[in-house]
PDB file of the backbone (N, CA, C, O) and the ligand in Angstrom, with CONECT records:
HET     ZN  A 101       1
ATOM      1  N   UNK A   1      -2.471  18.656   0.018  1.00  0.00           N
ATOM      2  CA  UNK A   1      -1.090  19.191   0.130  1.00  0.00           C
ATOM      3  C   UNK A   1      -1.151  20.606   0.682  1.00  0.00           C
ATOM      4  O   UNK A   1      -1.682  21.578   0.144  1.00  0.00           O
ATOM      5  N   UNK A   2      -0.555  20.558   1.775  1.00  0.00           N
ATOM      6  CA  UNK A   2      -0.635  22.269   2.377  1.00  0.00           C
ATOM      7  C   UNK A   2       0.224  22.879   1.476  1.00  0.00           C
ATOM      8  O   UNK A   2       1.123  22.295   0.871  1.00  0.00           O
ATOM      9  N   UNK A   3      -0.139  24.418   1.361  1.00  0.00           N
ATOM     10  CA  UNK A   3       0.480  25.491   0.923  1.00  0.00           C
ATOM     11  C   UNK A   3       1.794  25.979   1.760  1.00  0.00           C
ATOM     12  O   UNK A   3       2.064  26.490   2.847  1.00  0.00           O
ATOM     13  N   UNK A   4       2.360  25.566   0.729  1.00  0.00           N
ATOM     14  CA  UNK A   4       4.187  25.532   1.976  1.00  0.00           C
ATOM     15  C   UNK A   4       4.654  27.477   1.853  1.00  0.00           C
ATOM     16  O   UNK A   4       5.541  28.021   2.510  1.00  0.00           O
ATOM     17  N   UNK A   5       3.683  28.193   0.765  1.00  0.00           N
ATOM     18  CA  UNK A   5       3.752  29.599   1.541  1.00  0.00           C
ATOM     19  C   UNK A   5       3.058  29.939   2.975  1.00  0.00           C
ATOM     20  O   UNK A   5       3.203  31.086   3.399  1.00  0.00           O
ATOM     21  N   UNK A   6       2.448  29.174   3.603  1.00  0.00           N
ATOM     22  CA  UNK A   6       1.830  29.425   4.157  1.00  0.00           C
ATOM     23  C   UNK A   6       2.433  28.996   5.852  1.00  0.00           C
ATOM     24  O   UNK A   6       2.323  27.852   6.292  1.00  0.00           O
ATOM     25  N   UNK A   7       3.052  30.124   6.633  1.00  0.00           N
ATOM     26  CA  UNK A   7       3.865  29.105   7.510  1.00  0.00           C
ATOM     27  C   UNK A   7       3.084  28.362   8.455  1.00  0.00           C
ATOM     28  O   UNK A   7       3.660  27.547   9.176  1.00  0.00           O
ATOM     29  N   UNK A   8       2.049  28.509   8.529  1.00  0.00           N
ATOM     30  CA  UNK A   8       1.405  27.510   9.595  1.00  0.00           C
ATOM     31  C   UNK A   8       1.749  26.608   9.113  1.00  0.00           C
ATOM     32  O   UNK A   8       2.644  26.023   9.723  1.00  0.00           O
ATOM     33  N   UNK A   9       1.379  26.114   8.084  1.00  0.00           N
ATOM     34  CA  UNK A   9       1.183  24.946   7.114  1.00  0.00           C
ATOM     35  C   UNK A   9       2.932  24.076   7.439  1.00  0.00           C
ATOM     36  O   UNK A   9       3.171  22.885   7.639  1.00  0.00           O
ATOM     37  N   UNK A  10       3.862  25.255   7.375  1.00  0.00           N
ATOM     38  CA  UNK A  10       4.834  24.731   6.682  1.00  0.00           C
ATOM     39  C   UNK A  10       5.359  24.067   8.139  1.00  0.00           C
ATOM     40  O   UNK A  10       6.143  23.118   8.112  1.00  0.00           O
ATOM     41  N   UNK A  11       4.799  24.719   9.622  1.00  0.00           N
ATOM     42  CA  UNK A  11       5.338  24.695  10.722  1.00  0.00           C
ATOM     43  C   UNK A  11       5.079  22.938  11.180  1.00  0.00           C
ATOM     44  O   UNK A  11       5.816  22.038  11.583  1.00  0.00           O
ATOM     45  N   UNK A  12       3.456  23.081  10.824  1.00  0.00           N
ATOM     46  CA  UNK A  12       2.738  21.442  10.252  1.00  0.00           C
ATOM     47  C   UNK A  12       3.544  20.432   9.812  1.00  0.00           C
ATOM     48  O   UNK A  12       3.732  19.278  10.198  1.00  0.00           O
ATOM     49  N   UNK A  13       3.944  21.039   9.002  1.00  0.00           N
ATOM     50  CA  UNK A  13       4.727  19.722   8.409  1.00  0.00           C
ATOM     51  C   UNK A  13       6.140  19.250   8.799  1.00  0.00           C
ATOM     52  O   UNK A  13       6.355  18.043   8.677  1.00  0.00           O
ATOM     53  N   UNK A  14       7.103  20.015   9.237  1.00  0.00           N
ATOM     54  CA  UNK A  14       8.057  20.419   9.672  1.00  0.00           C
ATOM     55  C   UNK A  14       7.552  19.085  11.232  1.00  0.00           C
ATOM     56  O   UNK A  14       8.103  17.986  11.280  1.00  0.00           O
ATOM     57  N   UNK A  15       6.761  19.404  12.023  1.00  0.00           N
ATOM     58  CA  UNK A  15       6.322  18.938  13.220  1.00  0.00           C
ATOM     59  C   UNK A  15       6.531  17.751  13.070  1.00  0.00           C
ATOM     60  O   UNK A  15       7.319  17.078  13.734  1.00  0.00           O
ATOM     61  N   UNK A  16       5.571  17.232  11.829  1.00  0.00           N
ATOM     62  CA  UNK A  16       5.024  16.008  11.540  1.00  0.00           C
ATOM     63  C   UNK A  16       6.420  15.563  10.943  1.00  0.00           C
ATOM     64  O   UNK A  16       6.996  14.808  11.726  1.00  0.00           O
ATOM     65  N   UNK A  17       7.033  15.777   9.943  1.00  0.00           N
ATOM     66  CA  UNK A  17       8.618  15.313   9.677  1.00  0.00           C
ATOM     67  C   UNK A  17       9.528  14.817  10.606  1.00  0.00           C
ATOM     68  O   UNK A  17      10.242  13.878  10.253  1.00  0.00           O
ATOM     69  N   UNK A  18       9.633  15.273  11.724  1.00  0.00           N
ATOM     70  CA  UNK A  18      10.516  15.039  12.618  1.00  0.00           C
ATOM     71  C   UNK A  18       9.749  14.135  13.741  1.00  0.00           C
ATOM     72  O   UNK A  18      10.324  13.534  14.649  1.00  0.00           O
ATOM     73  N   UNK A  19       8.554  14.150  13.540  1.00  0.00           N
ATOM     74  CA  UNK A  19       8.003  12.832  14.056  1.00  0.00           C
ATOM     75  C   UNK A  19       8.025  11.764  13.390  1.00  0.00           C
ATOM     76  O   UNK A  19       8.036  10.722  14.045  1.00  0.00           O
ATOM     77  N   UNK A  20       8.039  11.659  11.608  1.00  0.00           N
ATOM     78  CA  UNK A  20       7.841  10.435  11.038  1.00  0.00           C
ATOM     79  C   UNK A  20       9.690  10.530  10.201  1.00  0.00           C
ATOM     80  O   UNK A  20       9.804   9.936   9.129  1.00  0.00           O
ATOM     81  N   UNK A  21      10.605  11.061  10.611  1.00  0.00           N
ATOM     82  CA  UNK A  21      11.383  10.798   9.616  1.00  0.00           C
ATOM     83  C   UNK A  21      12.369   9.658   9.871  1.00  0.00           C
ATOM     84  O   UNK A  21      13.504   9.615   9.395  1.00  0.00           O
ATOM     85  N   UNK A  22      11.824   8.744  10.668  1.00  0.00           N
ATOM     86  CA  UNK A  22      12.733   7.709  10.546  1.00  0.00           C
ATOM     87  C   UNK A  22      12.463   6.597   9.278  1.00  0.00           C
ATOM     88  O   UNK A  22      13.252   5.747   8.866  1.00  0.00           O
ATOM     89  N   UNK A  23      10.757   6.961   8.688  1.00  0.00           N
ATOM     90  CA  UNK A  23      10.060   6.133   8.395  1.00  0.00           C
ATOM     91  C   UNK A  23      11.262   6.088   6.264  1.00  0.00           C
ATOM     92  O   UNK A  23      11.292   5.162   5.454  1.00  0.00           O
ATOM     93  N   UNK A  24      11.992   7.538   6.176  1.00  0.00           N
ATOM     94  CA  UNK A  24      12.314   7.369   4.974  1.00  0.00           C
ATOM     95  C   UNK A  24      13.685   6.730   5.209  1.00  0.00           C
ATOM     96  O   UNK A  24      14.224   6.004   4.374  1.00  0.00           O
ATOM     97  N   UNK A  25      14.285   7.084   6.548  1.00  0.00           N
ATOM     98  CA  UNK A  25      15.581   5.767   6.769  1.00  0.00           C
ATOM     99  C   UNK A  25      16.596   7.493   6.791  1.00  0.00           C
ATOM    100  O   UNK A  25      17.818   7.578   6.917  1.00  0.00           O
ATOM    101  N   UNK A  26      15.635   8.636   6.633  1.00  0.00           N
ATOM    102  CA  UNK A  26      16.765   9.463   6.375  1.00  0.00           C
ATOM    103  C   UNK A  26      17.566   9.958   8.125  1.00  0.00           C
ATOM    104  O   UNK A  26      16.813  10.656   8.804  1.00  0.00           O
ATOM    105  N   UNK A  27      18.951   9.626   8.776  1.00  0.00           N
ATOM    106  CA  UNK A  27      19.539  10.425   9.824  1.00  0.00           C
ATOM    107  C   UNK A  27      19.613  11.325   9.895  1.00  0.00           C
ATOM    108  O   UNK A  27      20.262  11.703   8.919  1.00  0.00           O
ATOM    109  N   UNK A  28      19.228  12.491  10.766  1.00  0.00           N
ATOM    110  CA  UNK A  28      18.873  13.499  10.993  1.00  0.00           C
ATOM    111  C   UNK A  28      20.057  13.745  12.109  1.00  0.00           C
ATOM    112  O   UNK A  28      19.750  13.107  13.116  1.00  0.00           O
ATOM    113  N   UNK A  29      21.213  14.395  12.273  1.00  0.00           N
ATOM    114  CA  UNK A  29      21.777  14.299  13.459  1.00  0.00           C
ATOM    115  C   UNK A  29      22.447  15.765  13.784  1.00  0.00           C
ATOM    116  O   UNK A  29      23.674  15.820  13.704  1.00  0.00           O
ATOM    117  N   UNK A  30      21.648  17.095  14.187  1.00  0.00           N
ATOM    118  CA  UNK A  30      22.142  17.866  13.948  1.00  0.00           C
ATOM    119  C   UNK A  30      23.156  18.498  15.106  1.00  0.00           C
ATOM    120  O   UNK A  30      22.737  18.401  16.260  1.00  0.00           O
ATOM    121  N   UNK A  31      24.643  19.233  14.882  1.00  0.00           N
ATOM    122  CA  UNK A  31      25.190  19.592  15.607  1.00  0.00           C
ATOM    123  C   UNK A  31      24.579  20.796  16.535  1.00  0.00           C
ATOM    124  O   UNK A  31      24.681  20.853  17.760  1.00  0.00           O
ATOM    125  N   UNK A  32      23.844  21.858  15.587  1.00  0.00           N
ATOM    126  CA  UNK A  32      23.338  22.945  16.007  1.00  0.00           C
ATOM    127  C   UNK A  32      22.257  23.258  15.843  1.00  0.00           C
ATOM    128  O   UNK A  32      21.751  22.508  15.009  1.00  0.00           O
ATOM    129  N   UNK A  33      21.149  24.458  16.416  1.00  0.00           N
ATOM    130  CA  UNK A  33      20.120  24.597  16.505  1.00  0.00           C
ATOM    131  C   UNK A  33      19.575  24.923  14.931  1.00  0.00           C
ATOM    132  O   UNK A  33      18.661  24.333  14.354  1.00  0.00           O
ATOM    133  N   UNK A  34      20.440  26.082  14.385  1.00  0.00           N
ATOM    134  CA  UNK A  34      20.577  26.333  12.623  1.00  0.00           C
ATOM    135  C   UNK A  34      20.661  24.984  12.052  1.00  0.00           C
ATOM    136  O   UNK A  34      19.788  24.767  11.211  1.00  0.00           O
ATOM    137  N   UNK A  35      21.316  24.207  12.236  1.00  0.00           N
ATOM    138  CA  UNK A  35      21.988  23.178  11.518  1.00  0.00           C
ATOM    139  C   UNK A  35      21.009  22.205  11.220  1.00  0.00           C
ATOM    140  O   UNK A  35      20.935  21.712  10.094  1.00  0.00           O
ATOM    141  N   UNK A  36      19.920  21.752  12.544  1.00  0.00           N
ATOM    142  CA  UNK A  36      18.751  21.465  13.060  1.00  0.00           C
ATOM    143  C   UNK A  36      17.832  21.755  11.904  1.00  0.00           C
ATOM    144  O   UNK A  36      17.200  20.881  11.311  1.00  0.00           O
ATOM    145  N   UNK A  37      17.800  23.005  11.629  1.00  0.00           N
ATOM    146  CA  UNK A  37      16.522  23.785  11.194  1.00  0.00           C
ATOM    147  C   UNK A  37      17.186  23.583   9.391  1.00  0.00           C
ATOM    148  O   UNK A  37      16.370  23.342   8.502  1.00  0.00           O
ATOM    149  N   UNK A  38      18.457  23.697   9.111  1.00  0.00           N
ATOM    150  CA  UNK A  38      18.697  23.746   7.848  1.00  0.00           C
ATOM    151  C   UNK A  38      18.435  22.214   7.495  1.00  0.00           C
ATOM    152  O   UNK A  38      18.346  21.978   6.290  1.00  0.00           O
ATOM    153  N   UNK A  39      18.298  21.148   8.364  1.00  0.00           N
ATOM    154  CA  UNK A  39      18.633  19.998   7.901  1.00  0.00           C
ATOM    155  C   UNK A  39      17.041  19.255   7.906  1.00  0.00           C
ATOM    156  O   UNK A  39      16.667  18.267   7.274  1.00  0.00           O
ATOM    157  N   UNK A  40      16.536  19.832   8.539  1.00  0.00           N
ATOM    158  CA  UNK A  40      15.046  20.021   8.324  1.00  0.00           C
ATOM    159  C   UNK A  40      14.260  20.360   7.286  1.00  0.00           C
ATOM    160  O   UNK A  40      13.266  19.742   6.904  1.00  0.00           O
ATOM    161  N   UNK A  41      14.788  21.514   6.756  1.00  0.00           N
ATOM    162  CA  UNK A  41      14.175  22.181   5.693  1.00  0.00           C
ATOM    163  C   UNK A  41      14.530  21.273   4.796  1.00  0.00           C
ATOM    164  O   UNK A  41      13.662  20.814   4.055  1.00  0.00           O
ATOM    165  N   UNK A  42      15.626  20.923   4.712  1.00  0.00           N
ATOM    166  CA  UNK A  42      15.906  19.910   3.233  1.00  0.00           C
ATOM    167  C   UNK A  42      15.247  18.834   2.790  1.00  0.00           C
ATOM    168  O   UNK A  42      14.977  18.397   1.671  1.00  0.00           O
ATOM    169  N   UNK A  43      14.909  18.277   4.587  1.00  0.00           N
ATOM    170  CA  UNK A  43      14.594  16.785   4.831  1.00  0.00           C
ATOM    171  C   UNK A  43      13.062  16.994   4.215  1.00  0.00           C
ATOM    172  O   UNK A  43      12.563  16.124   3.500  1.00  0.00           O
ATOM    173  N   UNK A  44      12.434  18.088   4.516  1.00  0.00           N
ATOM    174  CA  UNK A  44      11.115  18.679   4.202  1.00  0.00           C
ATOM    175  C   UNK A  44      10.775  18.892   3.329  1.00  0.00           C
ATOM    176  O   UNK A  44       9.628  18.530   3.068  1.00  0.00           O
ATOM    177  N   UNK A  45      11.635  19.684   2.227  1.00  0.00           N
ATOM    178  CA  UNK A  45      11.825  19.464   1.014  1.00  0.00           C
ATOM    179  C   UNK A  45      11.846  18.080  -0.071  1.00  0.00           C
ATOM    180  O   UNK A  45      11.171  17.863  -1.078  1.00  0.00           O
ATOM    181  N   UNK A  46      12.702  17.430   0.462  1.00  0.00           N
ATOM    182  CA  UNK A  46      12.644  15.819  -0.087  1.00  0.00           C
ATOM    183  C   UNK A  46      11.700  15.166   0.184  1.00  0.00           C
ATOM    184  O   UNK A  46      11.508  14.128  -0.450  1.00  0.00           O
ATOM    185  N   UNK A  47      10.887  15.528   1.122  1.00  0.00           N
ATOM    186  CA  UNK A  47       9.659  14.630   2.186  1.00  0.00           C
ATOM    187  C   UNK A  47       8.798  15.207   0.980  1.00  0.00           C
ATOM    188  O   UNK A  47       8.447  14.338   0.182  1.00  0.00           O
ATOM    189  N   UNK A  48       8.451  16.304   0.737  1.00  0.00           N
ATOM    190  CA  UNK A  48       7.169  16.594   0.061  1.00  0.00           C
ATOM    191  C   UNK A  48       7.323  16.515  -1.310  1.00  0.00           C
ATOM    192  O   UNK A  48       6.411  16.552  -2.136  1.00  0.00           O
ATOM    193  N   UNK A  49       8.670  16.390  -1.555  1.00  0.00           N
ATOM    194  CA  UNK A  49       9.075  15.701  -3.556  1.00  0.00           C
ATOM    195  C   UNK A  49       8.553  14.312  -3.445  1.00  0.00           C
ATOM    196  O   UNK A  49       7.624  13.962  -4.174  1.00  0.00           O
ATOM    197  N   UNK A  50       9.143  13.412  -2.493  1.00  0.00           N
ATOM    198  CA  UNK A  50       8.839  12.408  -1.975  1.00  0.00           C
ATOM    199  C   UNK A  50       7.364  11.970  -2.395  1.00  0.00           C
ATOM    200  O   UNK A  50       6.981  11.218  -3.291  1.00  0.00           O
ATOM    201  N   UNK A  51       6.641  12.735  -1.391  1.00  0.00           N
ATOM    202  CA  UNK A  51       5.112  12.810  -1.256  1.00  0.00           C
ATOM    203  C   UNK A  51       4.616  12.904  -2.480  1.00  0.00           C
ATOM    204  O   UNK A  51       3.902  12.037  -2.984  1.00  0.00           O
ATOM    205  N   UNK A  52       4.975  14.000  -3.055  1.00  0.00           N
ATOM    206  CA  UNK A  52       4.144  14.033  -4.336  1.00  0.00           C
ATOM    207  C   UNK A  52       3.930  12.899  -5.526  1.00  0.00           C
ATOM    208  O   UNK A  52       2.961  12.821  -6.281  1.00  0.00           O
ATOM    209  N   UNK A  53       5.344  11.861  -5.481  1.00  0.00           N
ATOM    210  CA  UNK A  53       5.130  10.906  -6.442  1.00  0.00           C
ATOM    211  C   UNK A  53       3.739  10.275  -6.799  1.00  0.00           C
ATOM    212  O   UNK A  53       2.962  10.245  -7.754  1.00  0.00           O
ATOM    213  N   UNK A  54       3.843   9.775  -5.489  1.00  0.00           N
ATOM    214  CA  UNK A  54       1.977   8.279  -5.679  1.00  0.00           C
ATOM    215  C   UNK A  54       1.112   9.384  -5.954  1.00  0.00           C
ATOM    216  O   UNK A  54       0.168   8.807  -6.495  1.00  0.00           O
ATOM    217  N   UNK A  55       0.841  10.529  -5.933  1.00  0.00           N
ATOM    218  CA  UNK A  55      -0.309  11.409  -6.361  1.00  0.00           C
ATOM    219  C   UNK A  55      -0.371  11.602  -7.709  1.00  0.00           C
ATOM    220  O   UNK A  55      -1.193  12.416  -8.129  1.00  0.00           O
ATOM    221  N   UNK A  56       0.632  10.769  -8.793  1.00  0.00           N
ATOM    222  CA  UNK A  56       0.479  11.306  -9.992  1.00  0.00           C
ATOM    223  C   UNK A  56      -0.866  10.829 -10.458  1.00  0.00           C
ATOM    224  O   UNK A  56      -1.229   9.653 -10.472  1.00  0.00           O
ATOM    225  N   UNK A  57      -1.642  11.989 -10.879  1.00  0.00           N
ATOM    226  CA  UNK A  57      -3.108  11.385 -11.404  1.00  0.00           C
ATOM    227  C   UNK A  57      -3.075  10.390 -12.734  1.00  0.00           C
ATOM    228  O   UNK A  57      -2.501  10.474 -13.820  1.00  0.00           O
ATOM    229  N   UNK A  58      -3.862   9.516 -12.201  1.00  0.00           N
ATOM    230  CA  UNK A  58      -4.054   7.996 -13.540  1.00  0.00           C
ATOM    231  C   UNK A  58      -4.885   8.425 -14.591  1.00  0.00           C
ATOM    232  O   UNK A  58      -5.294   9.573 -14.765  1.00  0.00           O
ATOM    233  N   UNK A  59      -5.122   7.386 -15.314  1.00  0.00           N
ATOM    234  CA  UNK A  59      -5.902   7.213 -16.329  1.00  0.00           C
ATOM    235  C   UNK A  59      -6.461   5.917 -16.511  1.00  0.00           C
ATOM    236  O   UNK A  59      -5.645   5.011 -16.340  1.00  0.00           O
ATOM    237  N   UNK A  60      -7.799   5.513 -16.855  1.00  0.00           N
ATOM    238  CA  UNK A  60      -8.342   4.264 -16.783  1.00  0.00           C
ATOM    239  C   UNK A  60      -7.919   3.741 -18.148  1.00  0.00           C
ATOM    240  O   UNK A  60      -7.902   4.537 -19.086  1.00  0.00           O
ATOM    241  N   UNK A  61      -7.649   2.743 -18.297  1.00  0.00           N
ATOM    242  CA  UNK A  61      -7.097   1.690 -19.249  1.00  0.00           C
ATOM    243  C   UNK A  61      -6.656   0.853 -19.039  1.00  0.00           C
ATOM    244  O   UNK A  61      -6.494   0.486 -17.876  1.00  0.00           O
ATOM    245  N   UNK A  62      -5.998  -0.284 -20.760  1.00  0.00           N
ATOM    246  CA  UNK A  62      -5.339  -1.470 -20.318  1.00  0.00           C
ATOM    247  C   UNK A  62      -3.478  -1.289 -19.506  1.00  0.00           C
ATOM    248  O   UNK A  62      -2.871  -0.224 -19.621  1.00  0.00           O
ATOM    249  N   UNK A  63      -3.088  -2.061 -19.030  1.00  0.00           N
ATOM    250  CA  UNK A  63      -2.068  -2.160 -18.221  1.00  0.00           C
ATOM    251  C   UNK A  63      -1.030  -1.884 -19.053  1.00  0.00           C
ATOM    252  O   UNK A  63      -0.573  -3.026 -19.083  1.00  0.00           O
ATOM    253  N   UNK A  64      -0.308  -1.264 -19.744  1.00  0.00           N
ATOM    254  CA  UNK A  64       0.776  -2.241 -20.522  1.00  0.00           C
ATOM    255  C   UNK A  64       1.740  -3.322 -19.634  1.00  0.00           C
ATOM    256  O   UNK A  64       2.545  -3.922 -20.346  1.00  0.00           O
ATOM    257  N   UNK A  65       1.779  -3.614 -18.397  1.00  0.00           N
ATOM    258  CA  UNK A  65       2.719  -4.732 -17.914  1.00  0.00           C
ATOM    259  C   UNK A  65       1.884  -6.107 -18.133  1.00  0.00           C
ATOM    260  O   UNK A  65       2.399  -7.074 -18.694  1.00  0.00           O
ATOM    261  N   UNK A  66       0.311  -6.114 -17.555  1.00  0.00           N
ATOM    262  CA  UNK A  66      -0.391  -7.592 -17.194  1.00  0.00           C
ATOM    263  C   UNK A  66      -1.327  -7.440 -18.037  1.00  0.00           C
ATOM    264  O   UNK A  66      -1.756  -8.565 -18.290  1.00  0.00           O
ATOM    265  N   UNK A  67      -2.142  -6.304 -18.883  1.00  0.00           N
ATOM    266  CA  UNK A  67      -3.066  -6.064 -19.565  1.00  0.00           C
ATOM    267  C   UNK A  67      -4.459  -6.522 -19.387  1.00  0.00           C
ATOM    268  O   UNK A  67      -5.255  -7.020 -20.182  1.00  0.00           O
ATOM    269  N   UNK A  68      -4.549  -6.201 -18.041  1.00  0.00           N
ATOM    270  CA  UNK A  68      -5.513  -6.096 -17.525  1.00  0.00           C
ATOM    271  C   UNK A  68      -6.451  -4.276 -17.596  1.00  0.00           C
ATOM    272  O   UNK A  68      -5.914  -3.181 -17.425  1.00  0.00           O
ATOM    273  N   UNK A  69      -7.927  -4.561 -17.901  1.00  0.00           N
ATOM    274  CA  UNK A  69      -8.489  -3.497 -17.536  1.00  0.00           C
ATOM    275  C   UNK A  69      -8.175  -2.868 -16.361  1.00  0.00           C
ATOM    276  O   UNK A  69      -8.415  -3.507 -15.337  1.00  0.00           O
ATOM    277  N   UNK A  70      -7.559  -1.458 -16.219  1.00  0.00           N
ATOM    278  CA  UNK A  70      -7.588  -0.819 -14.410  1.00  0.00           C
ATOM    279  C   UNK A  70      -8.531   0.245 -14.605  1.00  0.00           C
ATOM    280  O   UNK A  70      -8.965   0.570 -15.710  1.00  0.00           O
ATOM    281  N   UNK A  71      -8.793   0.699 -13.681  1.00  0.00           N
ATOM    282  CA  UNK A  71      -9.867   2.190 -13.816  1.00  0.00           C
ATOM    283  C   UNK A  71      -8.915   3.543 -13.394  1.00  0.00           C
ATOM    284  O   UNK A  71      -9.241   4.729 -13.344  1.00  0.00           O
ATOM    285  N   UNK A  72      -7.393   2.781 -13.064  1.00  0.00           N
ATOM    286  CA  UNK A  72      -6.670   3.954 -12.819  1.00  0.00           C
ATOM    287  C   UNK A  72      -4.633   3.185 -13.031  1.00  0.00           C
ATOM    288  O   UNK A  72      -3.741   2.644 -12.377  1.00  0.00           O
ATOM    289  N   UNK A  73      -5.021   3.794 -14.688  1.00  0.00           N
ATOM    290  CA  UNK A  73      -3.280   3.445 -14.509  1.00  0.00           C
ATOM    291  C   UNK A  73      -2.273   4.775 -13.987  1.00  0.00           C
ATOM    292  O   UNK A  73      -2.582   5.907 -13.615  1.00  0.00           O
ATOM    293  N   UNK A  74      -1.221   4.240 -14.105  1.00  0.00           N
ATOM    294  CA  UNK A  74      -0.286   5.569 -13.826  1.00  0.00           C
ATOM    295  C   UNK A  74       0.728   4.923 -14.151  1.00  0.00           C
ATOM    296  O   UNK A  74       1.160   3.918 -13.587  1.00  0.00           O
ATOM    297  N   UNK A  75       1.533   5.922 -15.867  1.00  0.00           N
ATOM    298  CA  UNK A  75       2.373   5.648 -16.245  1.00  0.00           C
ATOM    299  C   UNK A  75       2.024   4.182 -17.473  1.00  0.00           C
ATOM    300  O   UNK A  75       3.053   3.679 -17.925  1.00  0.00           O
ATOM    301  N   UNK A  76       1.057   3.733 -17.826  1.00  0.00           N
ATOM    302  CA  UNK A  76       0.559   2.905 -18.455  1.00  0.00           C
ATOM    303  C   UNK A  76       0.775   1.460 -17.350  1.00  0.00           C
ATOM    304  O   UNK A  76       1.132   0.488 -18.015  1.00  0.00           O
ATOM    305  N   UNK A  77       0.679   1.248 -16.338  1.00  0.00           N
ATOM    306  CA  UNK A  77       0.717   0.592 -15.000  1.00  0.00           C
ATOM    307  C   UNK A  77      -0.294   0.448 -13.882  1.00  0.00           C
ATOM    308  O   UNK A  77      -0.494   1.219 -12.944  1.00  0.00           O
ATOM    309  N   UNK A  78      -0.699  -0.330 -14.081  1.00  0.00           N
ATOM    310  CA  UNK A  78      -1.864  -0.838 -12.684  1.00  0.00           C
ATOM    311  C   UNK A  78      -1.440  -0.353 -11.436  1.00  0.00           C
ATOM    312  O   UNK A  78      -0.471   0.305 -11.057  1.00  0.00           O
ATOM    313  N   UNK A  79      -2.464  -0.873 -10.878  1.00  0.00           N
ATOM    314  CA  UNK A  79      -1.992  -0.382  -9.091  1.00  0.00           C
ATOM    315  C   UNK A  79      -0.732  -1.869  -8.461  1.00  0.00           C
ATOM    316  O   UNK A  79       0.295  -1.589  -7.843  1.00  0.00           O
ATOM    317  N   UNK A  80      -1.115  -3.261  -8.782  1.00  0.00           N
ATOM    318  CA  UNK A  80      -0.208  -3.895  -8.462  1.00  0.00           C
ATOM    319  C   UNK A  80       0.642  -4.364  -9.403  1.00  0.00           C
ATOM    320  O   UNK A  80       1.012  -5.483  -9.046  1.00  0.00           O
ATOM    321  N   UNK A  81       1.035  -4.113 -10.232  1.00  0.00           N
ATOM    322  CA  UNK A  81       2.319  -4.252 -10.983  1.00  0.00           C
ATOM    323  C   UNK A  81       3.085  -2.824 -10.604  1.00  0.00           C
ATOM    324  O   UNK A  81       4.292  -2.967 -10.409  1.00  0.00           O
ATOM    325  N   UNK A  82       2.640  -1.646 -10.485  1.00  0.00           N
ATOM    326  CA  UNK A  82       3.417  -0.519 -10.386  1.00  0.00           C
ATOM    327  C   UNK A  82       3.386  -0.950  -8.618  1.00  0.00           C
ATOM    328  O   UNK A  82       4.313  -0.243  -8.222  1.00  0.00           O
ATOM    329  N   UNK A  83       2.970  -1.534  -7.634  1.00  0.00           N
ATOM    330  CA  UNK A  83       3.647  -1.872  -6.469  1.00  0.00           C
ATOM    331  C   UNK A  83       4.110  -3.187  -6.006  1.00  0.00           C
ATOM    332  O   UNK A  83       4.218  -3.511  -4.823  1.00  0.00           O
ATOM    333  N   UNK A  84       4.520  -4.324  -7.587  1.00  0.00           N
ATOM    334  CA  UNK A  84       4.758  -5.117  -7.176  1.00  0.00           C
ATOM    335  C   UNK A  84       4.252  -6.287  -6.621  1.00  0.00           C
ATOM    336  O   UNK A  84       4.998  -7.225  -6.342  1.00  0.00           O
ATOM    337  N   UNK A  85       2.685  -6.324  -6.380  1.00  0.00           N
ATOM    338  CA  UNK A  85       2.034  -6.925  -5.443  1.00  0.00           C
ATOM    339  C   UNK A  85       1.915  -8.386  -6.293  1.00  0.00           C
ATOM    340  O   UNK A  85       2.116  -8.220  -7.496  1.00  0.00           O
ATOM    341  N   UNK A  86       1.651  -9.664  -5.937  1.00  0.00           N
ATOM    342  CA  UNK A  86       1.127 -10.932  -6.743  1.00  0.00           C
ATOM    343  C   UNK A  86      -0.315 -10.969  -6.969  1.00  0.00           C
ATOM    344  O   UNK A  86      -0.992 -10.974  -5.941  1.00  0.00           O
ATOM    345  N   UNK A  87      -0.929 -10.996  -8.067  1.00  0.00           N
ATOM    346  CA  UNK A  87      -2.683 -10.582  -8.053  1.00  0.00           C
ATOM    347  C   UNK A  87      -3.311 -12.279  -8.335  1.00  0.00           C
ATOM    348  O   UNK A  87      -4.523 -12.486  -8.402  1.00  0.00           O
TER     349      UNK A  87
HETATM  350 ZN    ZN A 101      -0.862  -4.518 -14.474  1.00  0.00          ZN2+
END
């Protein structure tokens, strides 16, 4: 995770946002160049709240959904019950 004091970093991401932000479904449609940049920052903001979810660090144990051994739950949740997957 870049250091968002850091404006290179933040210029980085900002770049990369407006290359991938169709991928959260969010419209981006700005009237003005400010407007642009304010609607950015937000989108950037939400992008890296966003981001941070799946990084919550696990813990190895049983599942509580399938109770299966995992080597990494999160939230007392496996990797495919917390994405749904058929195992
Ligand atoms: Zn499970």
């Amino acid at each position: 995770m870049p250091k968002l004091s850091d404006p290179n970093s933040r210029r980085t991401a900002r770049k990369q946002l407006w290359r991938n932000h169709t991928f959260c479904g969010d419209s981006i449609v700005p009237d003005t160049i400010d407007e642009a940049n304010e609607l950015a920052e937000q989108h950037l903001e939400r992008s890296l709240r966003a981001a941070r979810q799946p990084i919550a660090v696990g813990a190895p144990g049983v599942c509580d959904e399938c109770g299966d051994d995992s080597p990494r739950l999160v939230r007392g949740r496996c990797a495919p019950c917390r994405d749904g997957r058929p195992r």
